[in-house]
C-alpha positions as protocol buffer text, in pm:
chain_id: "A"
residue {
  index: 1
  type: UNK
  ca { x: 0 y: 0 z: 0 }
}
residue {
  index: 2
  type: UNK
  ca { x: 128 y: 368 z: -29 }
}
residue {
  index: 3
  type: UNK
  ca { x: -65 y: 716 z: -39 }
}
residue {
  index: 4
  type: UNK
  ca { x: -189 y: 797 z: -393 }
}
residue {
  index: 5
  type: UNK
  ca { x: -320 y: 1189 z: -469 }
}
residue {
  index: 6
  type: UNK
  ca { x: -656 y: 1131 z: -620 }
}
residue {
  index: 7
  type: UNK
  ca { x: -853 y: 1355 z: -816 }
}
residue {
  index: 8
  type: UNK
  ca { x: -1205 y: 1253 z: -975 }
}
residue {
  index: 9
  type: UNK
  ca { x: -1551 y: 1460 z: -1057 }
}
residue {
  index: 10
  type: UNK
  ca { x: -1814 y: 1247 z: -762 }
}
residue {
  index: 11
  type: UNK
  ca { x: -2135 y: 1413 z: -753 }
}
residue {
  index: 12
  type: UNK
  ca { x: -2054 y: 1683 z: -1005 }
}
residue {
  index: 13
  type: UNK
  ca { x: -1792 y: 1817 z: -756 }
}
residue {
  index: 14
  type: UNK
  ca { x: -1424 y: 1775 z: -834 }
}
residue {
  index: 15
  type: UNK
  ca { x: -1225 y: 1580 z: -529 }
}
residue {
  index: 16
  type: UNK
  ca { x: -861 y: 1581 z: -461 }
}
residue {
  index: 17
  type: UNK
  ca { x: -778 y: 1376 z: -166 }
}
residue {
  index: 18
  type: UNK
  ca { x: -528 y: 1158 z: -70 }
}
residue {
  index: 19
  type: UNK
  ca { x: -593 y: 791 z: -109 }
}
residue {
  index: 20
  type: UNK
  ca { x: -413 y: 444 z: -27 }
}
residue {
  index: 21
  type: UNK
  ca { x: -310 y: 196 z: -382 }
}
residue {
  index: 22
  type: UNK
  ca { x: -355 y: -127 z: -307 }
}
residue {
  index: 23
  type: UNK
  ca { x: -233 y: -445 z: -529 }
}
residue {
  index: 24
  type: UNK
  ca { x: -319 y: -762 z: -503 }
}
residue {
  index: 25
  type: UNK
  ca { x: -212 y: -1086 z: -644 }
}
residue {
  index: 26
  type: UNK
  ca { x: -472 y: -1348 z: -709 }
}
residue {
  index: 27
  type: UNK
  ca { x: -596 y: -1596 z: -1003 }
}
residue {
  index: 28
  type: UNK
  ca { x: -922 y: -1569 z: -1202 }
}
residue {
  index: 29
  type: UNK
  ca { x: -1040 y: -1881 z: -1003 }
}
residue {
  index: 30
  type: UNK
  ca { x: -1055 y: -1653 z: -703 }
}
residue {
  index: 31
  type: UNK
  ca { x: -1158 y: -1321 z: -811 }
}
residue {
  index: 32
  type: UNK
  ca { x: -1485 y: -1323 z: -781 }
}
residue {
  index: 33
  type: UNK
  ca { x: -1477 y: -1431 z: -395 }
}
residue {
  index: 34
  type: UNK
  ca { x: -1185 y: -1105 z: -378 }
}
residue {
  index: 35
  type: UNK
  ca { x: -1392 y: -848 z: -571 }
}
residue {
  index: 36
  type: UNK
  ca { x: -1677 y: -949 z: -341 }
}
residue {
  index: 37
  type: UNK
  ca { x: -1520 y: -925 z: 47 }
}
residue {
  index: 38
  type: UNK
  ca { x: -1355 y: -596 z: -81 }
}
residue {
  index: 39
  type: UNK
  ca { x: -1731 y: -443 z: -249 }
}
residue {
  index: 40
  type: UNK
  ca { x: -1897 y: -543 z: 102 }
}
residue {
  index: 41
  type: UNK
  ca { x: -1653 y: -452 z: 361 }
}
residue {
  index: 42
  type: UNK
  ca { x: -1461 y: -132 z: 167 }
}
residue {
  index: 43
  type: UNK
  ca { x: -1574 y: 226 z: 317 }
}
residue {
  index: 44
  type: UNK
  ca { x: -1657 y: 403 z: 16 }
}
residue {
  index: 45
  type: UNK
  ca { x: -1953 y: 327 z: -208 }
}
residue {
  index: 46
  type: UNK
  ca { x: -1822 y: 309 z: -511 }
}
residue {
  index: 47
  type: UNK
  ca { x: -1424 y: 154 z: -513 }
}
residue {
  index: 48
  type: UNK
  ca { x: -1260 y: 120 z: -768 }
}
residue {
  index: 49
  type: UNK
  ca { x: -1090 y: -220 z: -871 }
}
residue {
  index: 50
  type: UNK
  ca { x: -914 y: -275 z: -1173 }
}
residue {
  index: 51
  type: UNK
  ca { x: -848 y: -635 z: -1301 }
}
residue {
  index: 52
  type: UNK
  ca { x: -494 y: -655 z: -1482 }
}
residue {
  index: 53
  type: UNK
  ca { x: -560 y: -986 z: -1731 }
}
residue {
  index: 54
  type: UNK
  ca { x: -217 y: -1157 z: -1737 }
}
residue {
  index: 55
  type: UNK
  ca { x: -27 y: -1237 z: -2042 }
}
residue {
  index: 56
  type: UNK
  ca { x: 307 y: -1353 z: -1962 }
}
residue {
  index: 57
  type: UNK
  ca { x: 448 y: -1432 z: -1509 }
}
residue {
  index: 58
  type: UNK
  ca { x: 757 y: -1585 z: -1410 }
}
residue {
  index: 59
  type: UNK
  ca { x: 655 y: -1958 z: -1387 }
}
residue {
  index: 60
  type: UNK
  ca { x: 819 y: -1965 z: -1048 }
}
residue {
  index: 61
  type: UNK
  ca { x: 606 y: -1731 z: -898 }
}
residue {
  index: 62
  type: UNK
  ca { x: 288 y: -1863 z: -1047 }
}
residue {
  index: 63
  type: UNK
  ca { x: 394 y: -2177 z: -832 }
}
residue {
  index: 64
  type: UNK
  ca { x: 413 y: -1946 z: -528 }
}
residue {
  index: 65
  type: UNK
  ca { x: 104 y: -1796 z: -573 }
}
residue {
  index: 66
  type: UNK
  ca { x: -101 y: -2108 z: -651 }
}
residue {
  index: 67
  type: UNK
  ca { x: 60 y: -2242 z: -321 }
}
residue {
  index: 68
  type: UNK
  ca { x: -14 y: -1993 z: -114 }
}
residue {
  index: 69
  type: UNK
  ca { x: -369 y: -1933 z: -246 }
}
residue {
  index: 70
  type: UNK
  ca { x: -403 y: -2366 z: -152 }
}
residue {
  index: 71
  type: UNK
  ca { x: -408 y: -2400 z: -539 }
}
């Protein structure tokens, strides 16, 4: 995570805030279950997530991430 300066038109005002960038690493097989903790339990009403498709990762840490996500 680190501070991000954010600014965005939200009910026809123009915001500039500080915000926190978050990345996470996860497979398709368990995005749905991510995107839907962080809609329900995420303070604003409207977050943003953005999905980055994959088209090439290290085939070592594809291992590590399908071990630690129990895959």
């Amino acid at each position: 995570m680190h501070p991000a300066r954010s600014i965005y038109l939200w009910q026809e005002n123009v915001e500039d805030e500080e915000e926190w960038e978050v990345s996470l690493k996860t497979l398709q097989c368990r995005l749905y279950p991510l995107r839907k903790t962080i809609l329900e339990k995420h303070s604003y009403d409207t977050p943003v997530i953005l999905v980055h498709p994959l088209k090439w990762v290290n085939p070592k840490a594809l291992l590590w991430l399908k071990g630690v996500l129990g895959i």
